[in-house]
C-alpha positions as CSV (number, residue, x, y, z in Angstrom):
1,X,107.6,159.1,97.3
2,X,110.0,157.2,94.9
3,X,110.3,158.7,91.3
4,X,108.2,156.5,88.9
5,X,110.9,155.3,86.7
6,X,111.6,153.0,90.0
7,X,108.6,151.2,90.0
8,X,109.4,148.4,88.2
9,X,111.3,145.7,90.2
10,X,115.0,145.6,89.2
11,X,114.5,142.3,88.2
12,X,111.4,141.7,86.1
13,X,112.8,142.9,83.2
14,X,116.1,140.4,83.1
15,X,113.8,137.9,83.9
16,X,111.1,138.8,81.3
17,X,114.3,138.7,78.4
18,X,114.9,135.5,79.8
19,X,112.0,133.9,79.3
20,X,111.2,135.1,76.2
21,X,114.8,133.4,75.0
22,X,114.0,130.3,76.9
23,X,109.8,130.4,74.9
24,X,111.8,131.1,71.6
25,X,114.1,128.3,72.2
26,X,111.7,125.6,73.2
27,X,109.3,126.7,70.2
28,X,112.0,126.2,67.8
29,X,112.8,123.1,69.0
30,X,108.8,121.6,68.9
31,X,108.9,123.2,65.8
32,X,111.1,120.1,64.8
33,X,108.7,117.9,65.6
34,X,105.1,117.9,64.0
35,X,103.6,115.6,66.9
36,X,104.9,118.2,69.7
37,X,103.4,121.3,67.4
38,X,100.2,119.7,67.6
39,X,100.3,118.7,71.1
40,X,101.0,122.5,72.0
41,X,98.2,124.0,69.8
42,X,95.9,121.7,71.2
43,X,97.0,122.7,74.7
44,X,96.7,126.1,73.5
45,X,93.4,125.9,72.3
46,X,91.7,124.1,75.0
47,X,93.0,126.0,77.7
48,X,91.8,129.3,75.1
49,X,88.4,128.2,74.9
50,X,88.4,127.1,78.3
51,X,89.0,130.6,79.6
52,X,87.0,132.5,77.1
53,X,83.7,130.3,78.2
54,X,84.9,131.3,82.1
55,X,85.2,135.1,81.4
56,X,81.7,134.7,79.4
57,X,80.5,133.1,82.4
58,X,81.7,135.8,85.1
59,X,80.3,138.8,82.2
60,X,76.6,136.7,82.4
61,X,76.5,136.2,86.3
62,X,79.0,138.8,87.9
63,X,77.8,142.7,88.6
64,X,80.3,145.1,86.3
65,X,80.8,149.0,87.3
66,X,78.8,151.5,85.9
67,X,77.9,155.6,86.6
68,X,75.1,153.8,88.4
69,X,76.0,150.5,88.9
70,X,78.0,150.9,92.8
71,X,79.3,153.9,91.3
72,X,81.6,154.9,94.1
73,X,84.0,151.9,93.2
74,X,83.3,153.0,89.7
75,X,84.8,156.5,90.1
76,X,87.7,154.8,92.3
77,X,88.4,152.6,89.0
78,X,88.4,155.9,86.9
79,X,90.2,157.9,88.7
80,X,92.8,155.5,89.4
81,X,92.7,154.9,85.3
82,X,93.6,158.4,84.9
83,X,96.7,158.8,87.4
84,X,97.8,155.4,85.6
85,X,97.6,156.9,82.5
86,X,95.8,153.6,81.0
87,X,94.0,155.0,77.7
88,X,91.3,152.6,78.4
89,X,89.0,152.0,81.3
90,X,88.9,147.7,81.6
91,X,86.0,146.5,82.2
92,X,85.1,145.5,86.2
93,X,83.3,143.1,87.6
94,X,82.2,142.2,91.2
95,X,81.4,138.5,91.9
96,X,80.6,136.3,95.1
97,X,83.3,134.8,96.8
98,X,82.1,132.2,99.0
99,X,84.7,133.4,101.6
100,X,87.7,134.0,99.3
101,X,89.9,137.4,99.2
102,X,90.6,137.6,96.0
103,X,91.4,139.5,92.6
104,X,92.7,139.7,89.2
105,X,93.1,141.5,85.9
106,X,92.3,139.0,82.8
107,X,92.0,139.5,79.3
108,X,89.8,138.0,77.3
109,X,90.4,136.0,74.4
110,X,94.3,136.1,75.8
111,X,96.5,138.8,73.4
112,X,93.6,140.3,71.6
113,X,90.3,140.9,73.7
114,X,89.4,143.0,76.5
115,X,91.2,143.5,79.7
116,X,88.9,142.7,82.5
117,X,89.3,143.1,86.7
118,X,87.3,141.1,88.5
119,X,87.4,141.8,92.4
120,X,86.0,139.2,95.0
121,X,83.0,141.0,97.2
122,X,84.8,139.9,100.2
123,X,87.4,141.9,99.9
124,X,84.9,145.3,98.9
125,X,83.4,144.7,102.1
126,X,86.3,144.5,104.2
127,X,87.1,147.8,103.1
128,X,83.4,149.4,103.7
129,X,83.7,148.1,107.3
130,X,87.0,148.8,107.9
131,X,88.4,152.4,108.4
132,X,92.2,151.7,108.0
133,X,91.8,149.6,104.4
134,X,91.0,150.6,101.3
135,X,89.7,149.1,98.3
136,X,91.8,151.3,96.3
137,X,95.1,148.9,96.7
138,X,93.5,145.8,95.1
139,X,91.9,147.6,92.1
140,X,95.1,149.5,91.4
141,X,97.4,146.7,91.8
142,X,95.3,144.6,89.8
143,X,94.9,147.8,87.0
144,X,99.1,147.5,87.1
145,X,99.2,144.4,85.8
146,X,97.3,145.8,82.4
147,X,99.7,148.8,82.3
148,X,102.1,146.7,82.7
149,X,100.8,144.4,79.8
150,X,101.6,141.2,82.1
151,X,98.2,139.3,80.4
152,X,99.8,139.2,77.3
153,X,103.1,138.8,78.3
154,X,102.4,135.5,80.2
155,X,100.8,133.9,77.1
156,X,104.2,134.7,75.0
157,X,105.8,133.7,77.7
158,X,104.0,130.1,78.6
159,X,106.3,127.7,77.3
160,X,109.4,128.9,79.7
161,X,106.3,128.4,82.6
162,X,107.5,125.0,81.5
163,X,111.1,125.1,83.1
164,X,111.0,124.8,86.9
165,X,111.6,127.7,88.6
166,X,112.2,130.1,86.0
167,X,108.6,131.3,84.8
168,X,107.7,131.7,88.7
169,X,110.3,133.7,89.0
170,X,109.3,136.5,86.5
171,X,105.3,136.3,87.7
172,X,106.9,137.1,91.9
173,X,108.4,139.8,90.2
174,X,105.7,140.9,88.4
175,X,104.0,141.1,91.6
176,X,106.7,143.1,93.7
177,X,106.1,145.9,90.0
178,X,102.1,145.6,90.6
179,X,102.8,146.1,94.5
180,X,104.6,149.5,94.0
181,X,102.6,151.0,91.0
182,X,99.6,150.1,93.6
183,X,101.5,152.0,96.8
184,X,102.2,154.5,94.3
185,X,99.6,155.7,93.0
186,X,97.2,155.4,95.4
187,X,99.5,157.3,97.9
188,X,98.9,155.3,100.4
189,X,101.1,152.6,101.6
190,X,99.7,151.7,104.9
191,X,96.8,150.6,102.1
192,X,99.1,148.6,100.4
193,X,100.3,146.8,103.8
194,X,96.6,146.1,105.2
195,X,95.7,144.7,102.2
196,X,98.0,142.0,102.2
197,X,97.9,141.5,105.9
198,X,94.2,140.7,105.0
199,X,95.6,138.1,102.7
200,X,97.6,137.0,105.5
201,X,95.5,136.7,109.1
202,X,91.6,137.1,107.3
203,X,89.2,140.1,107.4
204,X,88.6,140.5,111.3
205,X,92.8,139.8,112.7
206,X,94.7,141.7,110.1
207,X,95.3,144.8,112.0
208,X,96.0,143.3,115.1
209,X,98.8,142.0,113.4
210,X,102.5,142.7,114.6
211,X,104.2,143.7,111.3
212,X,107.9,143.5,113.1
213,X,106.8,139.9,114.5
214,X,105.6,139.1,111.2
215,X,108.3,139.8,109.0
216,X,110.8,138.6,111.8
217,X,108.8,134.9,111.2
218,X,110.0,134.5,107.0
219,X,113.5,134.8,108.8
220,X,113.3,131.6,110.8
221,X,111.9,129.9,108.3
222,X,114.7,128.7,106.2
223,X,114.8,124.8,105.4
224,X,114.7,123.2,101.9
225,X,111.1,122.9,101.7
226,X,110.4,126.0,102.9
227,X,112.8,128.0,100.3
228,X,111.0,125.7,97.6
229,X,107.5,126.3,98.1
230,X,108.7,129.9,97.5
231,X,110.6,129.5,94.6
232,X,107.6,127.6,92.7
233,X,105.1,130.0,93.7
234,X,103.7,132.2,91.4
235,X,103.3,135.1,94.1
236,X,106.2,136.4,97.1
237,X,105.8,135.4,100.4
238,X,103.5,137.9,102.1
239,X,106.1,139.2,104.4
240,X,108.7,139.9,101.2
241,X,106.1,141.9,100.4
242,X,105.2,144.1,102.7
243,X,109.1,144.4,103.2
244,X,109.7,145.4,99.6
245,X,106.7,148.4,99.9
246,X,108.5,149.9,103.3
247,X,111.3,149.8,101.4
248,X,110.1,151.2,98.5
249,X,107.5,153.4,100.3
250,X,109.8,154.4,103.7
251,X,113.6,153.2,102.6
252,X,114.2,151.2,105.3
253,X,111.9,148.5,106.4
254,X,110.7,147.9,109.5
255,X,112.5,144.3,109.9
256,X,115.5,143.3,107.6
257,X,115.0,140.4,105.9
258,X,117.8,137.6,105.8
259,X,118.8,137.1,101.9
260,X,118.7,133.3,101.0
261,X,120.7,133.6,97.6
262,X,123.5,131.1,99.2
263,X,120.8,128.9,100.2
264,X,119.3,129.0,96.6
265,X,122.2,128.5,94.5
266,X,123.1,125.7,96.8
267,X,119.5,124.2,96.4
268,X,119.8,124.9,92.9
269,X,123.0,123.1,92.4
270,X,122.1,120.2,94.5
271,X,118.4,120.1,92.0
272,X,120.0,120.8,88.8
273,X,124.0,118.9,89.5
274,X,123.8,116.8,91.9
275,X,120.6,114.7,91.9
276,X,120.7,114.7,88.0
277,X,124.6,113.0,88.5
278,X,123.3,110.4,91.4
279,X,120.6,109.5,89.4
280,X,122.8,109.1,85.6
281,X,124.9,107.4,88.1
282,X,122.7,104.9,89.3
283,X,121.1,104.3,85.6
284,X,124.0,103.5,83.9
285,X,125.4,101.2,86.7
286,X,121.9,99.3,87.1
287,X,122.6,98.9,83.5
288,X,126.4,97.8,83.7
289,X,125.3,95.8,86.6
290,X,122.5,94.1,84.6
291,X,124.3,93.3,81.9
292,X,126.9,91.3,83.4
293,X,124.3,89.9,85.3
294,X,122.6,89.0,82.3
295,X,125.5,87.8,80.2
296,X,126.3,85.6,83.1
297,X,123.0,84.1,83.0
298,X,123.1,83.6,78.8
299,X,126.4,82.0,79.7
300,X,125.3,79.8,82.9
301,X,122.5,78.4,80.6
302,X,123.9,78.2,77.2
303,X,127.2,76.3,79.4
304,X,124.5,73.9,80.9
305,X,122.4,73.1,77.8
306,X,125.4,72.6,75.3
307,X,128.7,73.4,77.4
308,X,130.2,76.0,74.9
309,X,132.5,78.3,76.2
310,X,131.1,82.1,76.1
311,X,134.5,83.4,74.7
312,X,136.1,83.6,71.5
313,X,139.0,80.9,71.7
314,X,142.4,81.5,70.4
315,X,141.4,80.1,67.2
316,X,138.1,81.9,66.5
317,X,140.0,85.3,67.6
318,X,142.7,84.4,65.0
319,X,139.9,84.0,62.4
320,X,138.2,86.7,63.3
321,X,141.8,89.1,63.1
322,X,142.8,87.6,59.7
323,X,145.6,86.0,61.4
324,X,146.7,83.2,58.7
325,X,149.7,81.9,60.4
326,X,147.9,82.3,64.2
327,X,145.5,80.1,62.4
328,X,147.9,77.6,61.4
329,X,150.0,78.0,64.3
330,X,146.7,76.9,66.6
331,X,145.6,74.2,64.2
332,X,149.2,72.8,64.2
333,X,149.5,72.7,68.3
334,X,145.9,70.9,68.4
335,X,143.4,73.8,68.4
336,X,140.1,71.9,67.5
337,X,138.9,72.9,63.6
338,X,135.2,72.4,64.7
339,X,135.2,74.0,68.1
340,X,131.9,76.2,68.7
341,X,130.9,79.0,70.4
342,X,128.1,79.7,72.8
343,X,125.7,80.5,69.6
344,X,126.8,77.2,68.1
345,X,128.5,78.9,65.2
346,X,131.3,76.7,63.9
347,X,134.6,78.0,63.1
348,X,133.9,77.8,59.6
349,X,131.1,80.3,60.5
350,X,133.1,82.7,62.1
351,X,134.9,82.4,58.5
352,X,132.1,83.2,56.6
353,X,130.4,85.6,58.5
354,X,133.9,87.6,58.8
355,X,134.5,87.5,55.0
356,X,137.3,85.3,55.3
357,X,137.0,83.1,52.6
358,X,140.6,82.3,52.1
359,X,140.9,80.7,55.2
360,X,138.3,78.5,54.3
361,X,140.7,75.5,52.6
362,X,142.7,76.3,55.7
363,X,140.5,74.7,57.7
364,X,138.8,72.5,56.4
365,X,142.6,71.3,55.4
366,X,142.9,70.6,59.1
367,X,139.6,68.7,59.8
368,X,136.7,71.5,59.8
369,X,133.7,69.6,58.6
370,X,132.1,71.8,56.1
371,X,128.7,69.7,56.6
372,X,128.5,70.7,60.3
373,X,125.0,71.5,61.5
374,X,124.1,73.6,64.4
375,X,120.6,72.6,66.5
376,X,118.8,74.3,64.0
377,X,119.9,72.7,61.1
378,X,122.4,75.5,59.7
379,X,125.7,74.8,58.3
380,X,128.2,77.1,56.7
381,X,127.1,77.3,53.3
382,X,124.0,78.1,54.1
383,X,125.3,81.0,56.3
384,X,127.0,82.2,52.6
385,X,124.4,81.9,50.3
386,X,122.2,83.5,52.4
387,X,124.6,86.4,53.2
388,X,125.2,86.4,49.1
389,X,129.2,85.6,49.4
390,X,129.5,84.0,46.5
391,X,133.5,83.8,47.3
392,X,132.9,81.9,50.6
393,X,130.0,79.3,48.7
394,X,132.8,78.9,46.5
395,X,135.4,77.9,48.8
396,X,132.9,75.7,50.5
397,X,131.7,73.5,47.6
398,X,135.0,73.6,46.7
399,X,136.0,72.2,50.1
400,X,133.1,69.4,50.0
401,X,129.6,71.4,51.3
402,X,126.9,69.9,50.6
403,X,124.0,72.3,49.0
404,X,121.4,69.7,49.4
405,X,121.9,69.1,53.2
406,X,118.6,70.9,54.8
407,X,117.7,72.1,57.8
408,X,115.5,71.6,60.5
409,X,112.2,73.5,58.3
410,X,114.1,71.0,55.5
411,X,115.2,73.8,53.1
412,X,118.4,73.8,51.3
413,X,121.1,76.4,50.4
414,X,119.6,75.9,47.2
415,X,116.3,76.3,48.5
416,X,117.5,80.1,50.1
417,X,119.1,80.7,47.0
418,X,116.0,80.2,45.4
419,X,114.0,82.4,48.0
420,X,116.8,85.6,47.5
421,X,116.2,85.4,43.3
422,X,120.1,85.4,43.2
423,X,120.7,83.3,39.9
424,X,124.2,83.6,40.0
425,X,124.3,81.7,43.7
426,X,121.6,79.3,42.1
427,X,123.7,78.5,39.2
428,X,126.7,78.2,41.4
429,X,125.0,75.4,43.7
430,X,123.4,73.9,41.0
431,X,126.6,73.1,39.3
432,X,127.7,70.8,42.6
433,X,124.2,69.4,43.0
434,X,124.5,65.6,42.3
C-alpha cells in the first residue's frame, strides 16, 4: 500500500494556491465597486440560508447513526474516524433516495457549523445485498473530504468557481485525494472500484462489468465535446477513476489511458485566443462597417435635403489650420466666403467655433455675410456669445452682425447673452444695438 504522504493528488494543491489567488484577485476587484459587494453578499447569503434550511431539513426527516440507531454502519463510521485520525465523529445521516446513488459530506452553516455525511439508502443496501461491495468506500471517501477540510475550502474558494474551467479543476482533484484516502484506509481497493462501477452501470450490472473494456471506452472518446463535458465537471470521468486507484492501489493499471493534455491546451487556446480574436474581430468591423455605412447615409441625406458637401473644403480646412495666407490665397482664386458644410455652419462659424477671431475681417473683407442664418435661425454671433468669445463678438459687430437678428424660437444674441448672466457680452451688444 502507498505511503500516506502520497494520498493527496499531485495536483490539488497547485490548483487549490491558484484559486485562492484567482478568489483574492476577483474580491479585490468587487471590492472597487459597492454595487458588485452587495451583489455578492446577497448571493452569499441566500445561497447560506438556503442550505442551512436544507441541512435543517435532512436533520428533521433523515435517520442519523447512533450505538443503537443501525449501529453496525455506526461502528463502520467510528472506526473509520479513528484510522483517519478525524478528532471528531461528523454527524451521519441516512435518507431516502428515490433511486439515486448518492453521497456527500456538508457542513452546516458553511466555515463554522458541523460537518455532516449524508449517505443515500440506495447505496447501504446495495452493499447489504451484495458480497463483493462495501459500504465502507462511500462513507470513507465522503469522511476525506472533512479531513481534507474541502467544505470550507470551496466556500473561500467560490469566486474562482466563477472562471471557467478552473474551479472544476481543483474539485476533480479533490475527488482523485477523497478516492485514495477511501482505497486507503479501508484497505480495500476492489471496494473502491465497485463502488464507482455502481455509479457507472446501476446496483444489479456493476460487477458484470469488464473493467479493461471499460477503461479502453474513455480512450475512443476524444472529440471537443466530449473533452469539455469533462473539463466542466465537478467530478472525473468514472473510468479516470478507477484508473487512478489501480494505479495508486496496484502501480500499473489495468488499461493505460491516452493523456489529452495536447488536446486541452489546443481546446483551450482555441476558447481563450482564438474565438475571443474572431469575435473582437467581427465587433470592431461591424462597427467600422457601420459607420461608414452610416456616415454615407448622414451624407446621402444631408446632400439631398440641402446639397452640402460632407467634407471640409480647402477653405474651411485653411480656417480650421490657422492658415492666413491659404485663406487669402483661396478667397483670392474664387473660393466662396459663405460656402457651408453638411451641418450648415458657415465659414464664419468654423471661425468662431475654432477661436479664430483674427480671421474674422478676413472674411468678411472678401464677402462672408456676418448676418447669415442657418435653417435654424443661427448666425455667427450668436455661435460667440453663446460660446462667451467676447474677441470673436467683437470682430463680428465690428464687421456688421447684427445682435438683434433672432432665430427661429425668435431670441437674440442679446437675448442668450441675457440667459448666460454674462454682463460684460451684454454690455458689449448693447453698445451696437440701434
Amino acid at each position: 500500500m502507498e505511503n500516506n504522504k502520497n494520498l493527496v493528488h499531485k495536483h490539488e494543491e497547485t490548483l487549490f494556491i491558484i484559486c485562492i489567488i484567482v478568489s483574492v484577485l476577483m474580491a479585490l476587484y468587487l471590492l472597487l465597486s459597492i454595487i458588485g459587494v452587495f451583489i455578492v453578499l446577497a448571493i452569499g447569503l441566500l445561497s447560506l440560508f438556503s442550505h442551512a434550511l436544507s441541512m435543517a431539513h435532512i436533520q428533521l426527516n433523515g435517520v442519523r447513526l447512533r450505538e443503537n440507531q443501525f449501529p453496525e454502519l455506526h461502528n463502520k463510521v467510528i472506526t473509520l474516524c479513528q484510522k483517519m485520525n478525524l478528532d471528531k465523529i461528523p454527524e451521519v445521516y441516512v435518507i431516502e433516495s428515490g433511486g439515486l446513488l448518492n453521497a456527500f459530506a456538508t457542513k452546516v452553516l458553511a466555515l463554522f457549523g458541523k460537518n455532516m455525511v449524508v449517505l443515500y439508502s440506495d447505496f447501504i443496501d446495495i452493499a447489504e445485498e451484495s458480497e463483493d461491495f462495501d459500504i465502507d468506500y462511500v462513507i470513507a471517501h465522503e469522511l476525506a473530504h472533512i479531513k481534507r477540510n474541502h467544505i470550507a475550502k470551496s466556500i473561500l474558494l467560490s469566486l474562482s468557481m466563477w472562471v471557467p474551467f478552473l474551479g472544476t479543476s481543483y474539485s476533480r482533484m479533490a475527488e482523485y485525494t477523497c478516492d485514495r484516502m477511501a482505497a486507503y484506509y479501508t484497505e480495500k481497493p476492489e471496494n473502491a472500484i465497485n463502488g464507482l462501477l455502481v455509479l457507472a452501470a446501476g446496483r444489479r450490472l456493476y460487477n458484470k462489468v469488464n473493467i479493461q473494456e471499460y477503461l479502453t471506452q474513455y480512450n475512443e472518446k476524444r472529440g471537443i465535446f466530449a473533452i469539455l463535458a469533462e473539463l466542466l465537471s465537478t467530478h472525473p470521468p468514472i473510468p479516470k477513476r478507477i484508473h487512478e486507484i489501480e494505479r495508486f492501489t496496484y502501480g500499473e493499471p489495468s488499461v493505460q489511458l491516452k493523456s489529452r493534455t495536447k488536446r486541452i491546451v489546443l481546446l483551450m487556446f482555441v476558447i481563450f485566443v482564438v474565438i475571443p480574436t474572431i469575435f473582437i474581430g467581427i465587433g470592431v468591423g461591424t462597427a467600422v462597417v457601420l459607420s461608414q455605412f452610416g456616415s454615407k447615409l448622414e451624407q446621402f441625406f444631408m446632400e439631398s435635403d440641402y446639397g452640402y458637401s460632407f467634407e471640409n473644403t480647402p477653405l474651411m480646412q485653411a480656417v480650421i489650420d490657422a492658415d492666413k495666407a491659404e485663406v487669402e490665397d483661396l478667397l483670392l482664386s474664387g473660393e466662396d466666403p459663405n460656402e457651408v458644410n453638411e451641418y450648415e455652419e458657415s465659414v464664419l462659424m468654423i471661425a468662431v467655433a475654432n477661436n479664430q477671431d483674427d480671421l474674422i475681417p478676413l472674411l468678411v473683407e472678401y464677402g462672408a455675410d456676418p448676418n447669415w442664418q442657418d435653417s435654424w435661425g443661427w448666425t455667427a454671433l450668436m455661435n460667440a456669445v453663446y460660446n462667451e468669445d467676447i474677441n470673436s463678438t467683437k470682430r463680428l459687430l465690428e464687421a456688421g452682425a447684427d445682435p438683434a437678428i433672432t432665430d427661429s424660437e425668435g431670441i437674440s444674441a442679446v437675448d442668450h447673452a441675457y440667459d448666460m448672466g454674462n454682463d460684460e457680452m451684454i454690455t458689449l451688444l448693447n453698445s451696437y444695438t440701434y
